[in-house]
C-alpha positions in Angstrom: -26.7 -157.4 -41.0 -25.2 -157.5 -37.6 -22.4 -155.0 -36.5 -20.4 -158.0 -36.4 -21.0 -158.5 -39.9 -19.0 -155.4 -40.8 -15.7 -154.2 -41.5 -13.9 -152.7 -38.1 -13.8 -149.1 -40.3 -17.7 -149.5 -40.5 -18.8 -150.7 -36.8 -20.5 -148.5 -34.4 -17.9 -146.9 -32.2 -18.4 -145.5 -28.6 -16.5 -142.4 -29.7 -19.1 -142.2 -32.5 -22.0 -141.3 -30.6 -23.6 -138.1 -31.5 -25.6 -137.2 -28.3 -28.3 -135.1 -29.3 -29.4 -138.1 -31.9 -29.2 -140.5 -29.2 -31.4 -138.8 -27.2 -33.9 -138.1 -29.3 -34.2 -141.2 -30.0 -34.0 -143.4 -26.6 -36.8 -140.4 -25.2 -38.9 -139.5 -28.8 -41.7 -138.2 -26.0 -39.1 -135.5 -24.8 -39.7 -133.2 -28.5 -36.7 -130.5 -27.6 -34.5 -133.0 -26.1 -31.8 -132.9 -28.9 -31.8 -128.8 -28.9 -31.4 -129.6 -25.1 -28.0 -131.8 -25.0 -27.1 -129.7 -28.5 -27.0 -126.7 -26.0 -25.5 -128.8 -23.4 -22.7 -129.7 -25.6 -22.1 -126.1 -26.8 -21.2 -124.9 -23.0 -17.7 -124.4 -22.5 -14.8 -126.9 -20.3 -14.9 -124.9 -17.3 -19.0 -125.6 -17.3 -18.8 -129.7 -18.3 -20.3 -131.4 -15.6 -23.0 -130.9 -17.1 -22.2 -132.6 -20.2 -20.1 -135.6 -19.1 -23.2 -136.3 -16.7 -25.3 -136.8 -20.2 -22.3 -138.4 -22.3 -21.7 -141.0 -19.7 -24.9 -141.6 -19.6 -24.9 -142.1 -23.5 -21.9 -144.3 -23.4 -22.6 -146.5 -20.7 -26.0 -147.2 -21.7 -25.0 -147.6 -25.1 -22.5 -150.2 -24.7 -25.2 -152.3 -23.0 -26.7 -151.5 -25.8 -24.3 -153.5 -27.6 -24.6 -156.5 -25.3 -27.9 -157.8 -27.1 -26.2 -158.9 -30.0 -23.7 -161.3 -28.4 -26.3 -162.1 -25.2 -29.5 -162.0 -25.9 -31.7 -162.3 -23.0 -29.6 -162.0 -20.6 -30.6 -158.8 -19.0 -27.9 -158.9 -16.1 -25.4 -157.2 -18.5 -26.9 -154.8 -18.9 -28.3 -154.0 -15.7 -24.7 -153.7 -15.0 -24.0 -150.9 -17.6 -27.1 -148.9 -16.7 -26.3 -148.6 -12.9 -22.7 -148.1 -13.8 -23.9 -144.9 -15.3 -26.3 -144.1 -12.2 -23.3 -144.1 -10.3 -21.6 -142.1 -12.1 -24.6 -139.7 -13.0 -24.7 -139.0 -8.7 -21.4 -138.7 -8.2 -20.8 -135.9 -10.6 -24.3 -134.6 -9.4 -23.3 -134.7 -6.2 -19.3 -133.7 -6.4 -17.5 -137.1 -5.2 -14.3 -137.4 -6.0 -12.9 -140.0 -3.7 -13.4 -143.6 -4.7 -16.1 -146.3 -3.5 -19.3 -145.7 -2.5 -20.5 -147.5 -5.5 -24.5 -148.3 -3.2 -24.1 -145.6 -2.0 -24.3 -143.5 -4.9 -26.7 -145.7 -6.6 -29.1 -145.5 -4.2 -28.9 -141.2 -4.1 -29.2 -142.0 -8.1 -32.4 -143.6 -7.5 -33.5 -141.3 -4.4 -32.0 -137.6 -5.3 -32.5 -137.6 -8.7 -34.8 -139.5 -10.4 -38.0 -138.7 -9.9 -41.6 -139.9 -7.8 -42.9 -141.5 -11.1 -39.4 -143.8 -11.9 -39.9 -144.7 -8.0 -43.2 -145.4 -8.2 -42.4 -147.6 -11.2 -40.0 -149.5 -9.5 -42.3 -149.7 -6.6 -44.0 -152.5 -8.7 -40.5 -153.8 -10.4 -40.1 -156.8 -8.4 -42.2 -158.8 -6.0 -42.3 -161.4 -3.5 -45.7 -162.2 -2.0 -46.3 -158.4 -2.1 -44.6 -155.4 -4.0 -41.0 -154.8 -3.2 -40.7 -151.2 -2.1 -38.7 -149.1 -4.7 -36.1 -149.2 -2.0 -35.7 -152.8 -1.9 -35.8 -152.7 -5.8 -32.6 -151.0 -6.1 -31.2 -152.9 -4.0 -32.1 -155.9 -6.5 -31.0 -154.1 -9.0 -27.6 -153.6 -7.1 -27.2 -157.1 -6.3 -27.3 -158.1 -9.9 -24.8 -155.8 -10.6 -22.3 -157.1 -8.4 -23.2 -160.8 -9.4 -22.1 -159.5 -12.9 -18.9 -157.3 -11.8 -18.0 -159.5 -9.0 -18.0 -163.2 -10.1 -19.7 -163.4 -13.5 -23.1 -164.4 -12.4 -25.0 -163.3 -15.3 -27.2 -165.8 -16.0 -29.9 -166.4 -13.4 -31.5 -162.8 -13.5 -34.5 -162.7 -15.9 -36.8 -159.6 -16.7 -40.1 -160.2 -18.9 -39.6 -160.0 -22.6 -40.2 -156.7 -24.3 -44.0 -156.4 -25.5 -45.1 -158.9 -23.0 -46.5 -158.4 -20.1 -46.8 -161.9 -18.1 -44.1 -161.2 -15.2 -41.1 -163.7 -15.2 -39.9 -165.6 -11.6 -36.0 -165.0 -11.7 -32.9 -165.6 -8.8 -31.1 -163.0 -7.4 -28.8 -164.1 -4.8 -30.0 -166.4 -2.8 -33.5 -165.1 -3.5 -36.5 -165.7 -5.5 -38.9 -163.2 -6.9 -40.8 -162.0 -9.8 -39.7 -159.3 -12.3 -42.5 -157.1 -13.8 -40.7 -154.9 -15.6 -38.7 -154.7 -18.6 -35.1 -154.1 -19.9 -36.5 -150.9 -21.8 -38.3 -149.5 -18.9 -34.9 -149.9 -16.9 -33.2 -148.1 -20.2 -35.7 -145.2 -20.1 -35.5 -144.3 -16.2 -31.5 -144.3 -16.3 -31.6 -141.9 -19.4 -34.4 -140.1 -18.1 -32.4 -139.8 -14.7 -29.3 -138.4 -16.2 -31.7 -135.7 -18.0 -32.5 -134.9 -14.6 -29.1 -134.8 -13.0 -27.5 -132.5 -15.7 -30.5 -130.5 -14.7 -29.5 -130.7 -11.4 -26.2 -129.6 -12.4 -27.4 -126.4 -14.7 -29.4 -124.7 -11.5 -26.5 -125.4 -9.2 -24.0 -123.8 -11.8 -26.9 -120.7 -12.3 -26.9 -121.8 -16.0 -30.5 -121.1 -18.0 -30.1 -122.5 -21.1 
């Protein structure tokens, strides 16, 4: 049964979330992960950056989450979602409060924050002739998001199918290349990412947990 197969009082809710189950089950390998955002959560308001950095995180990737049900296969979406929360994730790292910047902050996501193994991994996302550089990988990424946010071009991205591992050709702009990696790896760095910004966060505030 589909959540769209249930009653509005018994649908997953975005304000339903609890966190700490999330997590430890979107990143099973990390085994104190839940204790982690548990303590996270228990910090008080005048020490939340830390938190919304991992709730936003949650939400947003979440919500793509969602997306599969009503558009299946069409990864765009939520390639939109995730890198809506790796924006978000840097500027609250970073303290922006102005507006814009939206590459910008993406790209410090991707550089600052996440670490050499999600680069490396995205060093060998996408290729054309040869490997992309994880640099030029983001900025695939990027331009897929504003295809979806800017005029609804959602339909020409393609990333291979989870559990296979032949690499699809797909269209981004006015390119062509070849995706090589999956929706879930995408998932995993953005929630591993924000792990490591409210990390961030922690040392800069002088909290131990």
């Amino acid at each position: 049964m589909s959540a769209q197969d249930l009653t509005p009082e018994k649908r997953p809710h975005v304000a339903d979330i609890d966190f700490a189950e999330f997590y430890a089950a979107a990143l099973p390998y990390c085994t104190s992960i839940s204790e982690f955002v548990r303590k996270v959560d228990a910090l008080g308001p005048e020490r939340n950056k830390a938190k919304i950095v991992l709730h936003q995180a949650a939400r947003m990737v979440w919500l793509g989450d969602r997306l599969d049900e009503v558009a299946h296969g069409r990864p765009a979406l939520q390639v939109l979602f995730y890198l809506i929360a790796a924006e978000a994730i840097a500027k609250i790292v970073f303290g922006f409060a102005g507006e814009g910047k939206s590459r910008h902050y993406v790209w410090r996501f991707f550089a600052d924050i996440c670490s050499d193994k999600h680069r490396a991994r995205l060093g060998q996302a996408f290729s054309s002739v040869v490997f992309l550089s994880w640099e030029r990988a983001v900025d695939v990424l990027y331009r897929v998001r504003c295809n979806v946010a800017h005029v609804g071009m959602y339909y020409s991205f393609n990333l291979p199918l989870e559990g296979d591992s032949v690499p699809i050709m797909t269209h981004v702009g006015p390119d062509n290349c070849v995706s090589h990696i999956t929706l879930s790896e995408l998932r995993r760095i953005t929630l591993e990412g924000a792990v490591l910004g409210c990390q961030k966060v922690l040392v800069a505030a002088g909290i131990t947990l």
